[in-house]
C-alpha positions in Angstrom: -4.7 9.3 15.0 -8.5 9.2 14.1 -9.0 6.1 14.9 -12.7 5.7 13.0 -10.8 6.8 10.3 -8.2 4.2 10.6 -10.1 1.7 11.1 -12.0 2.6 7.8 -8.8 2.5 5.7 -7.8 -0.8 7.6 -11.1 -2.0 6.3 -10.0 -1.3 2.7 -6.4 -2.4 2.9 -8.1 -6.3 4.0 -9.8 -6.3 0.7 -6.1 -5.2 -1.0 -4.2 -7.6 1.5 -5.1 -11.3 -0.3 -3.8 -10.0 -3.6 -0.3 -9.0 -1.7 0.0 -11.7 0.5 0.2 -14.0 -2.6 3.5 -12.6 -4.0 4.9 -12.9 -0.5 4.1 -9.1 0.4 1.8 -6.9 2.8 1.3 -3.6 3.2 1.3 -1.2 7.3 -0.1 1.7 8.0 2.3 3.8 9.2 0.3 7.6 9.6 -2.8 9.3 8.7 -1.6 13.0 9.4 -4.3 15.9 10.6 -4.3 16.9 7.0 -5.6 13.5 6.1 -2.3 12.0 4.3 -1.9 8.3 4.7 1.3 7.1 4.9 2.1 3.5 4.3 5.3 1.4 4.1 5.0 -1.8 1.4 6.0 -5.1 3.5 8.3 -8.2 2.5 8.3 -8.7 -1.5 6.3 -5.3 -2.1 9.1 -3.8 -0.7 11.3 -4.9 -3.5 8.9 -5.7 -6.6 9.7 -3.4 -9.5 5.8 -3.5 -9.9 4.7 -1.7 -6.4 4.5 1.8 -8.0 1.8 0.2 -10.4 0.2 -1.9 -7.0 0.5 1.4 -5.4 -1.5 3.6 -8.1 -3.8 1.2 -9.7 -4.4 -0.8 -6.2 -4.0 0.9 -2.9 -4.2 4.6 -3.6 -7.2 4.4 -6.1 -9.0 1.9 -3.2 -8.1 4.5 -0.2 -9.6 7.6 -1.9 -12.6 5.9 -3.1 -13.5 4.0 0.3 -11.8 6.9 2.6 -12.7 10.2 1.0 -11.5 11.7 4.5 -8.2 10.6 3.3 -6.3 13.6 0.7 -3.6 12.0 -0.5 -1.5 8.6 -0.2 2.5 8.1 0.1 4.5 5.2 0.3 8.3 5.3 1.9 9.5 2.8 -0.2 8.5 2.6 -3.8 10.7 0.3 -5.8 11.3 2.0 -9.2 11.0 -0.3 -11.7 14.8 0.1 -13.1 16.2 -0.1 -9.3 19.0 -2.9 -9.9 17.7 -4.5 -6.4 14.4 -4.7 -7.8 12.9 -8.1 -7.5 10.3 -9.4 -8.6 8.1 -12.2 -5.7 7.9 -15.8 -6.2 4.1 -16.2 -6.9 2.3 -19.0 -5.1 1.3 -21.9 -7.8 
Protein backbone atom coordinates (compact mmCIF):
# COMPACT_ATOMS: atom_id res chain seq x y z
CA UNK A 1 0.00 0.00 0.00
CA UNK A 2 1.14 3.62 -0.97
CA UNK A 3 1.72 4.60 2.08
CA UNK A 4 1.99 8.69 1.21
CA UNK A 5 -1.24 7.98 -0.10
CA UNK A 6 -2.54 6.46 3.01
CA UNK A 7 -1.44 8.64 5.10
CA UNK A 8 -3.20 11.47 3.01
CA UNK A 9 -6.61 9.79 3.27
CA UNK A 10 -5.87 9.07 7.11
CA UNK A 11 -5.44 12.82 7.15
CA UNK A 12 -9.01 13.28 5.87
CA UNK A 13 -10.80 10.54 7.77
CA UNK A 14 -9.35 12.62 11.36
CA UNK A 15 -11.37 15.58 10.12
CA UNK A 16 -14.55 12.89 9.48
CA UNK A 17 -13.64 10.89 12.78
CA UNK A 18 -15.09 13.65 15.69
CA UNK A 19 -18.46 13.62 13.95
CA UNK A 20 -18.50 9.55 14.11
CA UNK A 21 -17.12 9.15 17.31
CA UNK A 22 -20.11 11.06 18.75
CA UNK A 23 -22.77 8.52 17.76
CA UNK A 24 -20.56 5.88 19.26
CA UNK A 25 -18.96 4.93 15.72
CA UNK A 26 -15.54 5.07 13.65
CA UNK A 27 -14.56 4.27 10.54
CA UNK A 28 -10.79 1.67 9.31
CA UNK A 29 -9.20 1.74 6.39
CA UNK A 30 -9.17 -1.47 5.25
CA UNK A 31 -7.42 -1.16 1.27
CA UNK A 32 -6.34 1.32 -1.20
CA UNK A 33 -6.04 -1.12 -4.22
CA UNK A 34 -3.27 -0.35 -7.28
CA UNK A 35 -6.23 1.01 -9.12
CA UNK A 36 -6.72 3.60 -6.39
CA UNK A 37 -10.14 2.14 -4.69
CA UNK A 38 -10.36 2.72 -1.01
CA UNK A 39 -11.93 0.34 0.88
CA UNK A 40 -13.29 0.97 4.29
CA UNK A 41 -15.24 -0.95 6.89
CA UNK A 42 -17.80 1.54 9.20
CA UNK A 43 -16.86 0.71 13.08
CA UNK A 44 -19.24 0.25 16.19
CA UNK A 45 -22.69 2.22 15.71
CA UNK A 46 -21.82 3.09 11.95
CA UNK A 47 -21.91 -0.29 11.41
CA UNK A 48 -25.54 -0.59 12.22
CA UNK A 49 -27.04 3.08 11.72
CA UNK A 50 -29.63 3.14 9.06
CA UNK A 51 -28.00 6.56 8.26
CA UNK A 52 -24.30 5.36 7.15
CA UNK A 53 -25.19 5.21 3.35
CA UNK A 54 -26.07 9.03 3.76
CA UNK A 55 -22.57 9.39 6.25
CA UNK A 56 -20.98 7.44 3.54
CA UNK A 57 -21.96 9.66 0.38
CA UNK A 58 -22.42 13.08 1.83
CA UNK A 59 -19.35 12.58 4.42
CA UNK A 60 -16.63 10.18 3.71
CA UNK A 61 -16.64 9.55 -0.01
CA UNK A 62 -17.34 13.25 -1.05
CA UNK A 63 -14.21 14.22 1.59
CA UNK A 64 -11.82 11.33 0.11
CA UNK A 65 -12.21 12.38 -3.55
CA UNK A 66 -11.91 15.94 -2.87
CA UNK A 67 -8.75 15.68 -0.49
CA UNK A 68 -7.28 12.31 -2.29
CA UNK A 69 -7.81 12.84 -6.02
CA UNK A 70 -5.32 9.81 -6.26
CA UNK A 71 -8.12 7.89 -4.81
CA UNK A 72 -10.99 6.60 -7.88
CA UNK A 73 -13.55 5.36 -6.11
CA UNK A 74 -14.71 4.55 -2.42
CA UNK A 75 -16.57 1.15 -1.00
CA UNK A 76 -17.67 0.33 2.19
CA UNK A 77 -18.28 -3.57 3.26
CA UNK A 78 -20.93 -2.88 5.37
CA UNK A 79 -23.54 -0.29 4.53
CA UNK A 80 -26.65 -0.60 6.62
CA UNK A 81 -29.64 -0.04 4.34
CA UNK A 82 -31.85 2.09 5.80
CA UNK A 83 -34.95 -0.56 5.89
CA UNK A 84 -32.47 -3.44 7.37
CA UNK A 85 -34.69 -4.69 10.41
CA UNK A 86 -31.18 -4.70 12.50
CA UNK A 87 -30.77 -1.20 11.67
CA UNK A 88 -30.07 0.88 14.69
CA UNK A 89 -29.85 4.02 15.05
CA UNK A 90 -26.57 5.35 18.01
CA UNK A 91 -27.25 6.87 21.18
CA UNK A 92 -25.95 10.47 20.64
CA UNK A 93 -23.87 11.96 23.30
CA UNK A 94 -25.96 14.90 25.19
Amino acid sequence: MNTELLSKVESTLEKIRPYLLADGGDVKILEITDSGKLIIEFEGACGSCPMSSMTFKAGIEEAVKRDCPEITAVEAVNITAPNDPRAQLPNTIA
